[in-house]
VOPAKOL-756073 format. One line per 4 residues: number of its first residue (from 1); for each residue x, y, z of N, C-alpha, C. Coordinates in nm, 3 decimals. Example, Ala and Ser with C-alpha at 12.3 -4.5 7.8 and 13.67 -1.06 7.14 Angstrom:
# VOPAKOL-756073
1> 1.319,-0.569,0.780,1.230,-0.450,0.780,1.320,-0.330,0.780  1.285,-0.225,0.708,1.367,-0.106,0.714,1.290,0.003,0.787 .
# end
This chain:
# VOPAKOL-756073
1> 2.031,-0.145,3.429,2.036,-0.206,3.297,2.173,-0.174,3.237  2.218,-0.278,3.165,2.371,-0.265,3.113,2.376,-0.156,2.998  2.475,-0.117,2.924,2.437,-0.005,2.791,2.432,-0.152,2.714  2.449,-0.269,2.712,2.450,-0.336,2.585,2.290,-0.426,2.590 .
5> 2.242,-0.419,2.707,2.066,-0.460,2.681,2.026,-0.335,2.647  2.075,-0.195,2.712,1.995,-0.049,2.637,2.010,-0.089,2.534  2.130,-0.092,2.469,2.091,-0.066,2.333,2.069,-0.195,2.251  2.067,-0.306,2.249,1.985,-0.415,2.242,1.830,-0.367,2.199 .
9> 1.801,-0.325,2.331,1.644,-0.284,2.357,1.586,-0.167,2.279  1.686,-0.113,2.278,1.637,0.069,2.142,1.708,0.036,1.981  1.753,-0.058,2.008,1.800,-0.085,1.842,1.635,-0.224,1.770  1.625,-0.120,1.701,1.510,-0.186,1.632,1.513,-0.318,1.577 .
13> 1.639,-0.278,1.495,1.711,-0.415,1.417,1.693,-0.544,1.446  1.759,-0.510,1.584,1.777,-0.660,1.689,1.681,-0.744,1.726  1.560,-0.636,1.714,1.420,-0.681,1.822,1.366,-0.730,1.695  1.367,-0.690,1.585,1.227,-0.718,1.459,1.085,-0.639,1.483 .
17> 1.127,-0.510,1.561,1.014,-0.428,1.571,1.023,-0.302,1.549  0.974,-0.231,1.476,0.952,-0.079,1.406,0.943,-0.020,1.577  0.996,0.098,1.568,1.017,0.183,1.683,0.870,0.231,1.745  0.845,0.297,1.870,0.657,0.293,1.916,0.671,0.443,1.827 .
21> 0.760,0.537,1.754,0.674,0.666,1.751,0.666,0.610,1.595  0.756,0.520,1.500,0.706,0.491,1.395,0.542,0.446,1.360  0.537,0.354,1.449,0.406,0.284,1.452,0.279,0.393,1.489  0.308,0.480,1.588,0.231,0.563,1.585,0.206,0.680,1.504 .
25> 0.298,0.681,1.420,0.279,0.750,1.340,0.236,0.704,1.183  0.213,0.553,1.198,0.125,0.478,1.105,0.030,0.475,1.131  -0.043,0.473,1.250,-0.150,0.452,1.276,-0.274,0.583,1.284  -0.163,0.703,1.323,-0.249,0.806,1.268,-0.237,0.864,1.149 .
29> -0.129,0.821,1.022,-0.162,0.850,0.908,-0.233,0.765,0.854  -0.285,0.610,0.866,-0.377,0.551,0.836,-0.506,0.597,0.871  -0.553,0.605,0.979,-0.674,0.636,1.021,-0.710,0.803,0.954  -0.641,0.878,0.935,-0.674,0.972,0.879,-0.677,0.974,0.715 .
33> -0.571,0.902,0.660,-0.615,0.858,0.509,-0.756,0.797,0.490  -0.840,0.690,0.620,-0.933,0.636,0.565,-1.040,0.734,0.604  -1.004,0.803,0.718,-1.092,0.906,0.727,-1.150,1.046,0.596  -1.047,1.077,0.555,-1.048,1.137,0.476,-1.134,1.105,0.326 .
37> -1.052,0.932,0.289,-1.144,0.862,0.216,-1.268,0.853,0.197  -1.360,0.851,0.374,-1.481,0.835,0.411,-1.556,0.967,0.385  -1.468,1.042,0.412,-1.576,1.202,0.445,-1.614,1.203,0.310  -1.566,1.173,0.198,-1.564,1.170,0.062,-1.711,1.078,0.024 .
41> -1.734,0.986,0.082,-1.810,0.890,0.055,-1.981,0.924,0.097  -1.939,1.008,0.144,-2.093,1.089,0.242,-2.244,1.057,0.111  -2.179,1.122,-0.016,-2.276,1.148,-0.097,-2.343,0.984,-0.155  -2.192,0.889,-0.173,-2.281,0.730,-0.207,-2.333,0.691,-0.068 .
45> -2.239,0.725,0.008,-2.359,0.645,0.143,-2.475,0.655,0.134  -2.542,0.819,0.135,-2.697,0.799,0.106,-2.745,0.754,-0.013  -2.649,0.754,-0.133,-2.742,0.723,-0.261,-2.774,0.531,-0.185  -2.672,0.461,-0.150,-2.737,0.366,-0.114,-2.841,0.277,-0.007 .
49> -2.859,0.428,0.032,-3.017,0.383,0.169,-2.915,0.444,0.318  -2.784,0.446,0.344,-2.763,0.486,0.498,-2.821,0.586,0.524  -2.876,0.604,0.609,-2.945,0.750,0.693,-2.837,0.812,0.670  -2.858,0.974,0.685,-2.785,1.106,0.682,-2.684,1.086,0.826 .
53> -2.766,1.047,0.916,-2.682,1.018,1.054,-2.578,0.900,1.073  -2.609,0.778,1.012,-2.517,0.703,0.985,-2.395,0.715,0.886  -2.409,0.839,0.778,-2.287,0.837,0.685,-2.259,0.961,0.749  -2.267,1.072,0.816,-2.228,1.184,0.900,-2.087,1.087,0.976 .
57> -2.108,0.975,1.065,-2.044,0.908,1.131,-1.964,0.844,1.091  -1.982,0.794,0.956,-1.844,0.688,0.889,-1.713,0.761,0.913  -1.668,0.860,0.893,-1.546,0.890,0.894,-1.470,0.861,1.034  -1.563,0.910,1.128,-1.493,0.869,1.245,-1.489,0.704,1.263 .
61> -1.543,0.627,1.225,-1.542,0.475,1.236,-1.441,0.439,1.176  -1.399,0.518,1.035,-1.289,0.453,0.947,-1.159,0.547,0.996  -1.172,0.651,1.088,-1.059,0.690,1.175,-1.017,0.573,1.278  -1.099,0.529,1.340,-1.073,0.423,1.420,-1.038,0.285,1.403 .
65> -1.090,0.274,1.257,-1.097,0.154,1.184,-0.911,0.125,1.156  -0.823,0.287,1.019,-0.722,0.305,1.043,-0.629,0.333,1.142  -0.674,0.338,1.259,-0.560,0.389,1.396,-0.536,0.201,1.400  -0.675,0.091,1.448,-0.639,-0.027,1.483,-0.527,-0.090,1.407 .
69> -0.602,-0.057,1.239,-0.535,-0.144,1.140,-0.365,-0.120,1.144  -0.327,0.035,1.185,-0.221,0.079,1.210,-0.127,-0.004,1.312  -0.167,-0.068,1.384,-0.117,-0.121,1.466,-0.004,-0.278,1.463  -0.077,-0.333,1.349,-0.020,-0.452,1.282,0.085,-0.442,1.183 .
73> 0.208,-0.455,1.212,0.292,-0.476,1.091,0.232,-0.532,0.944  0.120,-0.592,0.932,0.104,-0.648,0.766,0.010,-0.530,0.678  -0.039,-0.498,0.802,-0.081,-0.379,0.746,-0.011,-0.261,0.734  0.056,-0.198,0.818,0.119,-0.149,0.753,0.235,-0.149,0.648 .
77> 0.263,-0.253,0.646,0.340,-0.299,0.492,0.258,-0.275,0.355  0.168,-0.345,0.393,0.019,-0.303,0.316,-0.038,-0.157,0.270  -0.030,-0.113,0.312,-0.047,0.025,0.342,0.104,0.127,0.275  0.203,0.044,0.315,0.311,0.135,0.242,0.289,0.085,0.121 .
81> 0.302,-0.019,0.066,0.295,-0.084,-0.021,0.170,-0.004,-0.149  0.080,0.057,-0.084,-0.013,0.117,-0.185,0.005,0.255,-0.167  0.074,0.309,-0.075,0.119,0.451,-0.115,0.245,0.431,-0.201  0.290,0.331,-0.216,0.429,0.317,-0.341,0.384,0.314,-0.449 .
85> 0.275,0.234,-0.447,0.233,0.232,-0.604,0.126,0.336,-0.663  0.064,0.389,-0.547,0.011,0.543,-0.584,0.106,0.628,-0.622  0.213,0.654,-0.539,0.348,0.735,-0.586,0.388,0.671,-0.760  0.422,0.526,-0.774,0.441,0.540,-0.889,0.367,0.572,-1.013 .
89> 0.257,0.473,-0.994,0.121,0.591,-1.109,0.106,0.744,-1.148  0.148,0.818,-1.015,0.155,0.944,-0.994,0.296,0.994,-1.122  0.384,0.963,-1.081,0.512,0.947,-1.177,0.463,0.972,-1.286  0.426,0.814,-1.336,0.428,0.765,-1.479,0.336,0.896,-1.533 .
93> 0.197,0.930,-1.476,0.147,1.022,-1.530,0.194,1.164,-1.549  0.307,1.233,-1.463,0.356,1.337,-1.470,0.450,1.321,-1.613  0.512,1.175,-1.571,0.594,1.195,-1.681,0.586,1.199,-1.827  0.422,1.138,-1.843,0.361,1.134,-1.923,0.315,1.293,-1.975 .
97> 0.303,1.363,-1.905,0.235,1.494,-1.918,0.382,1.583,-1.974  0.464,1.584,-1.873,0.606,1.629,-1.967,0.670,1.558,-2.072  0.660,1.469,-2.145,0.660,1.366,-2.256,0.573,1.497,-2.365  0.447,1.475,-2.311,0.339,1.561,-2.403,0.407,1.732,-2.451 .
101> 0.423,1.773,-2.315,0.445,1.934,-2.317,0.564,1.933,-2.411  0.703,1.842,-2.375,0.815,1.828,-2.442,0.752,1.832,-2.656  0.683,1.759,-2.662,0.561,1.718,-2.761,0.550,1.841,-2.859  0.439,1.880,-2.740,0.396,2.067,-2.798,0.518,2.156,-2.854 .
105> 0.640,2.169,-2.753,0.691,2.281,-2.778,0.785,2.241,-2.899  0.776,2.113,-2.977,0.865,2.063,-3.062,0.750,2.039,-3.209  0.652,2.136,-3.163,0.568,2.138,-3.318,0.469,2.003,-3.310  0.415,1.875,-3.211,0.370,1.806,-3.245,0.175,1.874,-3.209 .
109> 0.100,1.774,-3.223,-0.057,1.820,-3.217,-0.066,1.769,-3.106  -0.169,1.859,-3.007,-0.212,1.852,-2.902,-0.301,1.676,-2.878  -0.348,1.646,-2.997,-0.418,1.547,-3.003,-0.298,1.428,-2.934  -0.230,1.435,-2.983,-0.086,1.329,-2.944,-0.039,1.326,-2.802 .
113> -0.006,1.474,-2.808,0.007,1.503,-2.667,-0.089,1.444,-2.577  -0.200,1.473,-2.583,-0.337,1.419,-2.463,-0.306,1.287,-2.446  -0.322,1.213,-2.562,-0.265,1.064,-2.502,-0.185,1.011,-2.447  -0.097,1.074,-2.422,0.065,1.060,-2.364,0.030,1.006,-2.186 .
117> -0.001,1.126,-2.116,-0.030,1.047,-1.974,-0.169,0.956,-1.981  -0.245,0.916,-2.014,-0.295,0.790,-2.046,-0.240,0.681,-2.022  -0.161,0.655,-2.123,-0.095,0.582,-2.212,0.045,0.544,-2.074  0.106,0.605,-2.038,0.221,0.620,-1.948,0.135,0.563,-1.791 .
121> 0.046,0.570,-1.775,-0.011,0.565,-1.605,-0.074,0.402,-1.663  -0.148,0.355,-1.779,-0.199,0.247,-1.804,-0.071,0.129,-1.790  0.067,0.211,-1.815,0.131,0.108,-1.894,0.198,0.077,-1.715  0.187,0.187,-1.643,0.252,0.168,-1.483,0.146,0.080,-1.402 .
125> 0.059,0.082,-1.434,-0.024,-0.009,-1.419,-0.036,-0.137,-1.423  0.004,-0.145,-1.578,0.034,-0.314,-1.609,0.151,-0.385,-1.531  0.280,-0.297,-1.551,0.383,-0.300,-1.490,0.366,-0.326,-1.325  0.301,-0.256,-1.239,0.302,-0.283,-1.132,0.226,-0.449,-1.095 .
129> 0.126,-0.429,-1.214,0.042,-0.570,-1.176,0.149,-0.685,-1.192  0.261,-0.676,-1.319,0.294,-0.766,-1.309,0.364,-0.811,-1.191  0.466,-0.659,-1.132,0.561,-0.684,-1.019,0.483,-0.753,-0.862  0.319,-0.747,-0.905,0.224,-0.776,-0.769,0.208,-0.941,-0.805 .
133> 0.256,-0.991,-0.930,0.183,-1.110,-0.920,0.367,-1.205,-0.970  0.441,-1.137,-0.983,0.542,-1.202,-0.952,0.590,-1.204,-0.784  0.533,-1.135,-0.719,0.596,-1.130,-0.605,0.536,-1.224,-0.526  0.392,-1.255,-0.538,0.346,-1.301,-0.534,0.343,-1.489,-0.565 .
137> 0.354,-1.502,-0.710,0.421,-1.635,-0.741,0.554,-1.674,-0.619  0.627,-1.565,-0.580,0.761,-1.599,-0.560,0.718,-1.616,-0.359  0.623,-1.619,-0.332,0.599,-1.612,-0.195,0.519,-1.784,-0.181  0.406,-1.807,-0.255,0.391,-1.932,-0.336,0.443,-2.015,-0.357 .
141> 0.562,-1.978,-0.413,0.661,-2.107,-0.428,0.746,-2.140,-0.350  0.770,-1.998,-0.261,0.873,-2.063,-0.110,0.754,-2.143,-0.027  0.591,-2.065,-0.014,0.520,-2.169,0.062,0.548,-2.336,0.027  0.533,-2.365,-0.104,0.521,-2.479,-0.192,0.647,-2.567,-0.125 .
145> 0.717,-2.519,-0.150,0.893,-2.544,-0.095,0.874,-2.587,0.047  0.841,-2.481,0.153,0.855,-2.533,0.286,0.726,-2.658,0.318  0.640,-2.642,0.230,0.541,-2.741,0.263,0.578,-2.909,0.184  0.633,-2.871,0.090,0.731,-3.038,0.030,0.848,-3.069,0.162 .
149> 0.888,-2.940,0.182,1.011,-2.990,0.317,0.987,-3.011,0.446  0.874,-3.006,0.462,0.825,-3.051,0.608,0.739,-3.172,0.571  0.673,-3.232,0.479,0.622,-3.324,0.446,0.745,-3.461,0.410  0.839,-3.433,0.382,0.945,-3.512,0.329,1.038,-3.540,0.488 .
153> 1.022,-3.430,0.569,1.082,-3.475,0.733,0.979,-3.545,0.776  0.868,-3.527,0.769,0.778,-3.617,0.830,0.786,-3.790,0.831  0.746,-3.757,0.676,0.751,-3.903,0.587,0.901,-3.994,0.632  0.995,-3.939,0.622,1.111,-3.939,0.690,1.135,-3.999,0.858 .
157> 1.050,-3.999,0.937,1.049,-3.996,1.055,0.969,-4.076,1.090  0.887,-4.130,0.962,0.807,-4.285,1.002,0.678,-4.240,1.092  0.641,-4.078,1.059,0.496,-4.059,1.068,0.421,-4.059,0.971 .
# end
């Protein structure tokens, strides 16, 4: 093999494919996030009728469930995509909480303070929804776009 197909072939860039230890290393932090998720869930599983033996087992299903899902680029976009916006909520509320403390040590009432990360995580909230549904519109309207421009070659072509 030449060095310019090697590195062709190990440059990610070129190919449009995330490297195999990246991916594998999505696929077992997925499956263990949902795992983790699941072990959590033990107590509604039975409130809603699963046997003790069937919610004992979910976690490993939703281990397996996250290793597959790991495997697909949309998901894991997906998947980064909601640890970003967990990270930012996370933010807004810290920063909200030092907003408050800043608050306290400047003579204001605790009452004020409390509302502060509330108020800061609600508003990252809104904020993110909007950035989810502009991004959204803007994926929409390139569909909209390529589907007028392939309809207009058609029409065009006397089909």
């Amino acid at each position: 093999m030449t060095p310019q197909l090697r590195q062709k072939r190990n440059d990610s860039k070129h190919s449009g494919r995330d490297p195999i230890w990246k991916i594998v290393l999505y696929m077992i932090f997925m499956g263990l996030i949902a795992a983790f998720g699941f072990a959590h869930a033990y107590g509604p599983a039975i409130k809603i009728g699963l046997s003790p033996a069937a919610a004992h087992r979910l976690p490993s299903y939703a281990f397996v469930t996250g290793v597959v899902l790991g495997i697909f680029r949309i998901c894991r976009d997906g998947f980064t995509m909601l640890l970003i916006t967990a990270l930012f909520w996370w933010l807004a509320w810290m920063f909200g909480l030092g907003i408050g403390a800043l608050l306290i040590i400047f003579g204001a009432s605790t009452a004020v303070a409390d509302w502060l990360p509330p108020i800061f995580f609600w508003l990252s909230v809104v904020l993110t929804a909007i950035a989810f549904f502009a991004g959204l519109h803007q994926k929409l309207e390139a569909l909209l776009g390529w589907r007028t421009a392939r309809r207009t070659n058609q029409g065009g072509s006397g089909k």
